[in-house]
N, C-alpha and C positions, 0 to 999 in steps of 0.2 A: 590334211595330209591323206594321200588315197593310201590304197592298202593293196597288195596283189597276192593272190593264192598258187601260184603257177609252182610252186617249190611243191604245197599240198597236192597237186592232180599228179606232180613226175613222182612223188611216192606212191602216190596209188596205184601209178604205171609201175613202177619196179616191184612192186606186191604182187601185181597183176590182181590188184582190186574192182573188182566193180562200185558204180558212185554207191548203190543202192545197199549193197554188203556192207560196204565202211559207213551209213548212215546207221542201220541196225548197232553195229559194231559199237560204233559211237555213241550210242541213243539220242542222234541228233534227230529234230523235226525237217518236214518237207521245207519248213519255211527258213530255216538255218540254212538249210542245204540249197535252197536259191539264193542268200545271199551269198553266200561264198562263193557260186557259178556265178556272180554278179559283179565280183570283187568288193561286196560293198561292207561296209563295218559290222560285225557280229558281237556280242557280248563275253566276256574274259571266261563265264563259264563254259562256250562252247567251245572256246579254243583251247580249255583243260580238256574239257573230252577227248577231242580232236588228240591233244599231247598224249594220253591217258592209253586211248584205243592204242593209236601206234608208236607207243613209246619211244618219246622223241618231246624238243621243246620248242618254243612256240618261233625260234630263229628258224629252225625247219623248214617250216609251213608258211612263214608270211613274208612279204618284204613291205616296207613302207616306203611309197612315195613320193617324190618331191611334187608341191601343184605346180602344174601347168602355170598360174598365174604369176607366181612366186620366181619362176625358172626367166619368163620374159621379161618380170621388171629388174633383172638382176643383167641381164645382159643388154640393156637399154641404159 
């Protein structure tokens, strides 16, 4: 199942956050912080953070997925 951050980057635009402020903020690492600009899976502590920093829960911030793969044999 993929995962998307797009909900996390429009709160950082309604903050008017910068990526690099909300990384501090968070005490997320550079490498947390390119997965998430990646959309890619990140571990449940960094997304307490993430909750933690901008008080908010983790529906927020992520949405999940359907795969691509899943979606075509379904409609075949």
């Amino acid at each position: 199942m993929a995962v998307s951050y797009k909900k996390l980057w429009h709160i950082l635009l309604d903050r008017d956050m910068k990526k690099k402020n909300f990384q501090e903020l968070a005490g997320l690492t550079g490498y947390a912080m390119n997965r998430l600009s990646r959309d890619e899976n990140v571990t449940t502590d960094v997304l307490g953070k993430i909750c933690k920093a901008l008080n908010c829960t983790i529906d927020d911030i992520i949405d999940f997925l359907p795969d691509d793969n899943k979606i075509r044999n379904s409609e075949e």
